[in-house]
N, CA, C and O atoms as a CHARMM CRD file, in Angstrom:
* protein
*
  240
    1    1 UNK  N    143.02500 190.31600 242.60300 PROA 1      0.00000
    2    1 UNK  CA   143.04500 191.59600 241.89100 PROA 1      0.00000
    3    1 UNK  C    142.57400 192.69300 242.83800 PROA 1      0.00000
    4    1 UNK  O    141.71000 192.46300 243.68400 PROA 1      0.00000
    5    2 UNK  N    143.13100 193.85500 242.69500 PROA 2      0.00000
    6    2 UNK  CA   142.79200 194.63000 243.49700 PROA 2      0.00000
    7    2 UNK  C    141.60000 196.06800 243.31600 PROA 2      0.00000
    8    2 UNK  O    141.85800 196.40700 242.16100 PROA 2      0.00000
    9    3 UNK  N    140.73000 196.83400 243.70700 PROA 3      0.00000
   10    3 UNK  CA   139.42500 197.32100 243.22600 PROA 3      0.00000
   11    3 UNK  C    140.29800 198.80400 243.74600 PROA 3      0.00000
   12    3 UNK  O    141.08800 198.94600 244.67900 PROA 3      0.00000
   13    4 UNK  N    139.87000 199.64300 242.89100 PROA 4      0.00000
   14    4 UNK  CA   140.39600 200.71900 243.36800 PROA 4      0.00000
   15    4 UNK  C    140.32600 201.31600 244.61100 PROA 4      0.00000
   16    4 UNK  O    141.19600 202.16100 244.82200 PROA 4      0.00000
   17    5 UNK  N    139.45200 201.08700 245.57600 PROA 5      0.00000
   18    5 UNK  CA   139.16100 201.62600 246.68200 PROA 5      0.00000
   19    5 UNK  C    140.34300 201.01400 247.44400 PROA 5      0.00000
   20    5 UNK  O    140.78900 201.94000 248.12300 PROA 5      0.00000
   21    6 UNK  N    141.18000 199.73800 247.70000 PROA 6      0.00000
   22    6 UNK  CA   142.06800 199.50800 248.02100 PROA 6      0.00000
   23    6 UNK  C    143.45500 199.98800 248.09900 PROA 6      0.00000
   24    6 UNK  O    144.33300 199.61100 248.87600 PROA 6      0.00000
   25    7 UNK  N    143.52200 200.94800 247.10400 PROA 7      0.00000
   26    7 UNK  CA   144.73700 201.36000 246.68100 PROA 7      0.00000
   27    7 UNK  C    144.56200 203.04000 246.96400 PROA 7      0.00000
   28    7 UNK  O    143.86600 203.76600 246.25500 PROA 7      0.00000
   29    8 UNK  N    145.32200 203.48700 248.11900 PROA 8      0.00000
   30    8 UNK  CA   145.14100 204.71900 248.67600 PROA 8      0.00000
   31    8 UNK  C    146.67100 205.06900 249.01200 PROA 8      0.00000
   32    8 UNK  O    147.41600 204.11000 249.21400 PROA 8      0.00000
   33    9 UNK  N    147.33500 206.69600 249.10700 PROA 9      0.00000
   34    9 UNK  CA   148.37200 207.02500 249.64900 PROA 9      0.00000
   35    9 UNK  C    148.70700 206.62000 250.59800 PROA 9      0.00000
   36    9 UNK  O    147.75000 206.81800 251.34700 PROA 9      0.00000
   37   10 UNK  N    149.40700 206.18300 251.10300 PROA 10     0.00000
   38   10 UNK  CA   150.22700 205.60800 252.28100 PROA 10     0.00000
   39   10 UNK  C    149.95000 203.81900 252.37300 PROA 10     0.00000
   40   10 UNK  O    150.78900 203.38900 253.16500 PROA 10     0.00000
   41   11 UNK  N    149.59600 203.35200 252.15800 PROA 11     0.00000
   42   11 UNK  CA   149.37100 201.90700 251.62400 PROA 11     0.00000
   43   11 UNK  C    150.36300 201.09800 251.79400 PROA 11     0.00000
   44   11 UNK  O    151.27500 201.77300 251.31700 PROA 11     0.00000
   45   12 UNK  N    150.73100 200.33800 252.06300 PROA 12     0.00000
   46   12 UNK  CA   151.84900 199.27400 251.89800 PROA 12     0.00000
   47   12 UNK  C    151.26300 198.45700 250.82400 PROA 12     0.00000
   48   12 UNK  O    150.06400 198.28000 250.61200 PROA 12     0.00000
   49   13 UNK  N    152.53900 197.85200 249.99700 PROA 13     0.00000
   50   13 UNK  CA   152.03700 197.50400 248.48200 PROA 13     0.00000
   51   13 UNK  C    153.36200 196.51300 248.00300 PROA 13     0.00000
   52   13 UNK  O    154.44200 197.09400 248.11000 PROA 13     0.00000
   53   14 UNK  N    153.43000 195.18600 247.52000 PROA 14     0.00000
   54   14 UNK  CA   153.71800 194.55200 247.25700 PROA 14     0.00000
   55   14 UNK  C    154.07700 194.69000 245.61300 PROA 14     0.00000
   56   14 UNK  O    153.35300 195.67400 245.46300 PROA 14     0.00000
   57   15 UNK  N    154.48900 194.52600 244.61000 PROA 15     0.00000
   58   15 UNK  CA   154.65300 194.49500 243.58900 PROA 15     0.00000
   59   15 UNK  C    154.61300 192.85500 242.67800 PROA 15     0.00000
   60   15 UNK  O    155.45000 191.98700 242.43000 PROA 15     0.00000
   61   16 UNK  N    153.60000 192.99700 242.47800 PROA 16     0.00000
   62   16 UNK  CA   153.48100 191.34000 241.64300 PROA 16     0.00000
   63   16 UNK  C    153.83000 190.98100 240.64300 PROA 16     0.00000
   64   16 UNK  O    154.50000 189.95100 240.56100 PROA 16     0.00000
   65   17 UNK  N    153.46600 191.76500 239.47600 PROA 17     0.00000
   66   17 UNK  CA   154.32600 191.64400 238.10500 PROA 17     0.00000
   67   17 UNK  C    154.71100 193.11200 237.57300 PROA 17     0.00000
   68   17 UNK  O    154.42700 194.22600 238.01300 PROA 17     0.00000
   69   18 UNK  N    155.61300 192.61400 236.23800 PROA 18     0.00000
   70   18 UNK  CA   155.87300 194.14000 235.70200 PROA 18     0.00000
   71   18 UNK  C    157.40400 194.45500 236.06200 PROA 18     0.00000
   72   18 UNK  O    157.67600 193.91300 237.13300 PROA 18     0.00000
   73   19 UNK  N    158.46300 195.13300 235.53600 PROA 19     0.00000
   74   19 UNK  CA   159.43300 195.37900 235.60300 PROA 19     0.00000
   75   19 UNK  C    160.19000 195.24900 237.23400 PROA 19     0.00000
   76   19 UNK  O    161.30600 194.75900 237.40200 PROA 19     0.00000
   77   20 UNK  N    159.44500 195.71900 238.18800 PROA 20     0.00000
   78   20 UNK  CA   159.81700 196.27000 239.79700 PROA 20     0.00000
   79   20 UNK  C    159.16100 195.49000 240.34000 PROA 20     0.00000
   80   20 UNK  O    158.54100 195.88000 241.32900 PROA 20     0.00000
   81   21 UNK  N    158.98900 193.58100 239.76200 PROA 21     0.00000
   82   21 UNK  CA   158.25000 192.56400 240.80300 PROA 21     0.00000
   83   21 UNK  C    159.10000 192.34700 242.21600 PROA 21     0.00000
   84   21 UNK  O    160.26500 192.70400 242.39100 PROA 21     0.00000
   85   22 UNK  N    158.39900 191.79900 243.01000 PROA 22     0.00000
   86   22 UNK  CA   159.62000 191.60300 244.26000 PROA 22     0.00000
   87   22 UNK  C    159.52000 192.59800 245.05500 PROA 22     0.00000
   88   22 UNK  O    159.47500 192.34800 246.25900 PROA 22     0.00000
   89   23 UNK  N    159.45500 194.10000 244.56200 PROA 23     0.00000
   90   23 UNK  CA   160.16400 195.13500 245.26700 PROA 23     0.00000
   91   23 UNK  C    158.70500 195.30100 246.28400 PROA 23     0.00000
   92   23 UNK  O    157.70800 194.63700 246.00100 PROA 23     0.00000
   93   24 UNK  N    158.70900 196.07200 247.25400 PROA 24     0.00000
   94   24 UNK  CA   157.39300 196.52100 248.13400 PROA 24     0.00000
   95   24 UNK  C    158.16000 197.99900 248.86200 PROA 24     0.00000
   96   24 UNK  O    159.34200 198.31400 248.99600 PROA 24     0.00000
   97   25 UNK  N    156.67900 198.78800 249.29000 PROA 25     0.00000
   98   25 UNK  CA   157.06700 200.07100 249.83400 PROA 25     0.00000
   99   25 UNK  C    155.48200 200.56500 249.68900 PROA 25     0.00000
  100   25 UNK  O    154.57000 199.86800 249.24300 PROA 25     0.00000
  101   26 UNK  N    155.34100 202.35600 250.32200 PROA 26     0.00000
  102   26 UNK  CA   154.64300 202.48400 250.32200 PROA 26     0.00000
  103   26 UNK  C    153.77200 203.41800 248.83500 PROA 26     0.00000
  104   26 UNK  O    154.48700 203.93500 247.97700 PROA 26     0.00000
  105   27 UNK  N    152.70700 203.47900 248.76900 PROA 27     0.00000
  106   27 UNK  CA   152.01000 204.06700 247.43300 PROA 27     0.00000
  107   27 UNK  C    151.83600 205.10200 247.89300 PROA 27     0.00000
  108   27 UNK  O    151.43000 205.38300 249.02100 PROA 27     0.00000
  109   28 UNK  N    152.24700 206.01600 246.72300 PROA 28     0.00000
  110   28 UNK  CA   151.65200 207.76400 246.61400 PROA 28     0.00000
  111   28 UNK  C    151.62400 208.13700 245.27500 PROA 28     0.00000
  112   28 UNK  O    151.83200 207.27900 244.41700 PROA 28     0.00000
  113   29 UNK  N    151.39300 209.31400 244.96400 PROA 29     0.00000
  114   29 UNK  CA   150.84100 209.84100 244.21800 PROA 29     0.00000
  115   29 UNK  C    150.13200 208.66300 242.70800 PROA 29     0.00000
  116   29 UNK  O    150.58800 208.16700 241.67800 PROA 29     0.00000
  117   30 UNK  N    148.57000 208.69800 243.57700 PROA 30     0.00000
  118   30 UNK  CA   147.87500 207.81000 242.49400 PROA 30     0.00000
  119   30 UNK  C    147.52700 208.87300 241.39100 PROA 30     0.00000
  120   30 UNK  O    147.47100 210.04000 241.78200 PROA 30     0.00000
  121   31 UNK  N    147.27700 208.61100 240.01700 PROA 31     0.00000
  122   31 UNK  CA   147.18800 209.10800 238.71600 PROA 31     0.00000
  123   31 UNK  C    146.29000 208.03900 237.88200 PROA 31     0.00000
  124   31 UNK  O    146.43300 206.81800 237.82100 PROA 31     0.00000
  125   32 UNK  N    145.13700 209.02700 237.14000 PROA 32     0.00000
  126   32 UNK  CA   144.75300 207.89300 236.42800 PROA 32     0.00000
  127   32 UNK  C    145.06400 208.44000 234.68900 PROA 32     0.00000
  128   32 UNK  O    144.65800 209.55500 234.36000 PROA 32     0.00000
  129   33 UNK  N    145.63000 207.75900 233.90900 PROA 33     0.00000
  130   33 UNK  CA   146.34000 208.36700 232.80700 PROA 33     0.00000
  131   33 UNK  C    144.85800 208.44400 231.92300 PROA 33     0.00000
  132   33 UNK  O    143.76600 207.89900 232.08100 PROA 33     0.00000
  133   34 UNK  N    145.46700 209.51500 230.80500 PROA 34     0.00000
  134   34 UNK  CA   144.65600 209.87100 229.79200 PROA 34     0.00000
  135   34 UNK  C    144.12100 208.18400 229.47400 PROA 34     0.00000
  136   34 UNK  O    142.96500 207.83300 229.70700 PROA 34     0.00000
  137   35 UNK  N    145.26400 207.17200 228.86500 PROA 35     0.00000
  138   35 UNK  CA   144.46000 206.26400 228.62800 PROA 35     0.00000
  139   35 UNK  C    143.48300 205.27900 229.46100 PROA 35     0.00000
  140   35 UNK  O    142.96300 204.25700 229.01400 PROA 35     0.00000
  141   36 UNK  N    143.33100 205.85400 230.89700 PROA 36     0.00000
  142   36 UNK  CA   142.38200 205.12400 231.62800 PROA 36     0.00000
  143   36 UNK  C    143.15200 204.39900 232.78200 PROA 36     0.00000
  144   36 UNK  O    142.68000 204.00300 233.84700 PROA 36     0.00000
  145   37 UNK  N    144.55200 204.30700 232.29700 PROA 37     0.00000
  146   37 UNK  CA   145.16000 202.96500 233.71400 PROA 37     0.00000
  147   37 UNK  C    145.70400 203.58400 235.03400 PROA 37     0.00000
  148   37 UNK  O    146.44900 204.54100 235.24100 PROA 37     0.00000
  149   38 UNK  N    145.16000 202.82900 235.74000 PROA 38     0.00000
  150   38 UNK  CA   145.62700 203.84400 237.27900 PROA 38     0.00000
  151   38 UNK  C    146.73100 203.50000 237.54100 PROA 38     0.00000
  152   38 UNK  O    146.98300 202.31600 237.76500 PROA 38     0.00000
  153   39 UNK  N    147.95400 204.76200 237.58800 PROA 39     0.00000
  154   39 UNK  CA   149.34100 204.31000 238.01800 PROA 39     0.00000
  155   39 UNK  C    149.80800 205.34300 239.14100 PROA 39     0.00000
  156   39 UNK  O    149.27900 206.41600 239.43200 PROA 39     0.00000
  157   40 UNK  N    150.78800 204.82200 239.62100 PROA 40     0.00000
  158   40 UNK  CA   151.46000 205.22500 241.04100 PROA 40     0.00000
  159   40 UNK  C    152.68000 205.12100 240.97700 PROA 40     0.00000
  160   40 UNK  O    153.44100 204.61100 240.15500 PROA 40     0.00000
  161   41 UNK  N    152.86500 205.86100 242.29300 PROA 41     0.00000
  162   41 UNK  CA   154.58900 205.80900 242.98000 PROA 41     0.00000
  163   41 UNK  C    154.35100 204.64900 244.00000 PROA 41     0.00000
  164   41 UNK  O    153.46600 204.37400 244.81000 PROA 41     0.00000
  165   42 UNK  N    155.77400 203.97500 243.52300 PROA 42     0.00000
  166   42 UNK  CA   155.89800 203.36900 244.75800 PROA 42     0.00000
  167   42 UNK  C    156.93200 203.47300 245.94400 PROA 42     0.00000
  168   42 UNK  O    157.70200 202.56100 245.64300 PROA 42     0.00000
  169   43 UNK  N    157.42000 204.02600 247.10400 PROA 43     0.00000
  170   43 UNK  CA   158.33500 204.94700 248.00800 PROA 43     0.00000
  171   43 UNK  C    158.71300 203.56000 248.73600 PROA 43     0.00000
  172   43 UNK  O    157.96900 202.89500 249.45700 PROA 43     0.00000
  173   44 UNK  N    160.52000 203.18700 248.24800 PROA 44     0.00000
  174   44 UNK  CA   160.69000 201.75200 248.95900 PROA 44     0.00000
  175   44 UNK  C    161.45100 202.22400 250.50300 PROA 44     0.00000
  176   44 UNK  O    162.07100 203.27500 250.66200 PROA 44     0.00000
  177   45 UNK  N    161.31800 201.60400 251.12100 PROA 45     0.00000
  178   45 UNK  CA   161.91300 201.91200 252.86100 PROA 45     0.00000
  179   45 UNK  C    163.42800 202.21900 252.03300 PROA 45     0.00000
  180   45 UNK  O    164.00200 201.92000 253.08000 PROA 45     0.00000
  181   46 UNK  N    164.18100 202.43400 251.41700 PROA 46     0.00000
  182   46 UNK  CA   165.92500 203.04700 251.38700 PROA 46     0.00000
  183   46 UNK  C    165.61700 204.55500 250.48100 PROA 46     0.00000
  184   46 UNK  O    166.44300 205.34900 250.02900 PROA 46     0.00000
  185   47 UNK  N    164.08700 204.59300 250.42000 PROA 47     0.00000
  186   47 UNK  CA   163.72200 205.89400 249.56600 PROA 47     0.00000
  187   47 UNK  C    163.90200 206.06800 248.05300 PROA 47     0.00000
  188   47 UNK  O    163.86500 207.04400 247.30400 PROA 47     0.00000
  189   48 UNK  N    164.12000 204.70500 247.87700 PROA 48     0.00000
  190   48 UNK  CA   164.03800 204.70600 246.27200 PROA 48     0.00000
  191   48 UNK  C    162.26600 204.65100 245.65700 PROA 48     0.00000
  192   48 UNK  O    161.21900 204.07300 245.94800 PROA 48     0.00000
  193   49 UNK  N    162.69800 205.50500 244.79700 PROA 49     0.00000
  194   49 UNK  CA   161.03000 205.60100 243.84600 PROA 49     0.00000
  195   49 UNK  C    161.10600 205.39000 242.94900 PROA 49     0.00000
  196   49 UNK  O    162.13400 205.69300 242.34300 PROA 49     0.00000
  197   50 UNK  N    159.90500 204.64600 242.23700 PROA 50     0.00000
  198   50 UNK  CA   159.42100 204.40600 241.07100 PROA 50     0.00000
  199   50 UNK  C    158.08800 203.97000 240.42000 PROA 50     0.00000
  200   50 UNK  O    157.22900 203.34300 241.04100 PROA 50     0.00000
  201   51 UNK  N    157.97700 204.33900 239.14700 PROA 51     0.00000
  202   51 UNK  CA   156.32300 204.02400 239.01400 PROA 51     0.00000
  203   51 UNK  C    155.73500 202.89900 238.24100 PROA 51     0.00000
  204   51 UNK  O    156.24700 202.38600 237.24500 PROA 51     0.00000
  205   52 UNK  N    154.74400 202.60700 238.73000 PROA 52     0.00000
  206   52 UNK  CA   154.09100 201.36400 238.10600 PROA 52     0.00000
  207   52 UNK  C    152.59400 201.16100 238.14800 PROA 52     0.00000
  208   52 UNK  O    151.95000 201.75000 239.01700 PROA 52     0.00000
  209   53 UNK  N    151.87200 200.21500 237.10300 PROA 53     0.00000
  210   53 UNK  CA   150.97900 200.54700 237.10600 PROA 53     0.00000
  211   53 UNK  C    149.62200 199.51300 238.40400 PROA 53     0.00000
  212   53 UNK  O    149.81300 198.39100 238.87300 PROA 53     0.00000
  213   54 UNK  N    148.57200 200.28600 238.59900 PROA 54     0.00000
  214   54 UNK  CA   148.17000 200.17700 239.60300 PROA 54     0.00000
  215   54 UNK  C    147.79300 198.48500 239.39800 PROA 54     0.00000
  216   54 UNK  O    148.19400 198.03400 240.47100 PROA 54     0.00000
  217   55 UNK  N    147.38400 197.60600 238.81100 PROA 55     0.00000
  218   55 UNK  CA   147.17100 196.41500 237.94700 PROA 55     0.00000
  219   55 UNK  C    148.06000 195.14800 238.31900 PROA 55     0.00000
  220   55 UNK  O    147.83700 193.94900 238.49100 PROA 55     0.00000
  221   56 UNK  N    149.61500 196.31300 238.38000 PROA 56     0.00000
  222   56 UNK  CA   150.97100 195.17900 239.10300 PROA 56     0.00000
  223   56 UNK  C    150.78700 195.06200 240.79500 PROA 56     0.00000
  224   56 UNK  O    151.15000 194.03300 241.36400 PROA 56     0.00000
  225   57 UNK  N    150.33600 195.92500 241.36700 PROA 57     0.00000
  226   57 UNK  CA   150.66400 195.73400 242.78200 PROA 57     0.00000
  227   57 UNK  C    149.73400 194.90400 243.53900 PROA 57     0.00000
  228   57 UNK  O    148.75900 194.50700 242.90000 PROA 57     0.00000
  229   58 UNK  N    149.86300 194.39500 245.32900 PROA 58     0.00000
  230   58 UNK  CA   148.92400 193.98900 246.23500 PROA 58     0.00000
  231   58 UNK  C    149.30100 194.77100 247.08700 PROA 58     0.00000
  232   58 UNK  O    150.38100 195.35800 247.14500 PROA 58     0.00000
  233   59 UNK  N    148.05600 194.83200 248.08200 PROA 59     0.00000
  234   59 UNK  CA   148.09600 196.00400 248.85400 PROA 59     0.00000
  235   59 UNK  C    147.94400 195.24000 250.36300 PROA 59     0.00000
  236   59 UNK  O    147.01400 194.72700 250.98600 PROA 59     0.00000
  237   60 UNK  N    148.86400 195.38000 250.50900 PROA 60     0.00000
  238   60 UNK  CA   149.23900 194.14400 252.05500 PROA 60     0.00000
  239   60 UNK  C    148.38400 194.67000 253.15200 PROA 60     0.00000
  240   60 UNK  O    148.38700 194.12000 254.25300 PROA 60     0.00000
C-alpha cells in the first residue's frame, strides 16, 4: 500500500486495480476530494490521460 508521501507529480505509477489496471505512466495533478480520497491523473507515454484513485496505483 502506498503512504501519501510516495505519491508526488512526476512519479512513475503502475496501476493495480480499478477500471485502468495494467495501464502505467506518469502522476499529476494530485487532488484530495471533498470526500477525503486522494485521486490523480495518470499521463500514459502515447499521452493518453485519465483519472484514478490514489488507493489503485504503485509507485515504481
Amino acid at each position: 500500500m502506498n503512504t501519501n508521501k510516495d505519491l508526488k507529480n512526476g512519479a512513475h505509477c503502475y496501476v493495480i486495480a480499478g477500471t485502468h489496471k495494467g495501464k502505467s505512466g506518469l502522476i499529476a495533478d494530485l487532488h484530495l476530494s471533498k470526500t477525503g480520497h486522494l485521486t490523480l491523473t495518470v499521463i500514459q507515454e502515447n499521452g493518453v490521460r485519465f483519472k484514478t484513485l490514489g488507493k489503485n496505483v504503485q509507485v515504481i
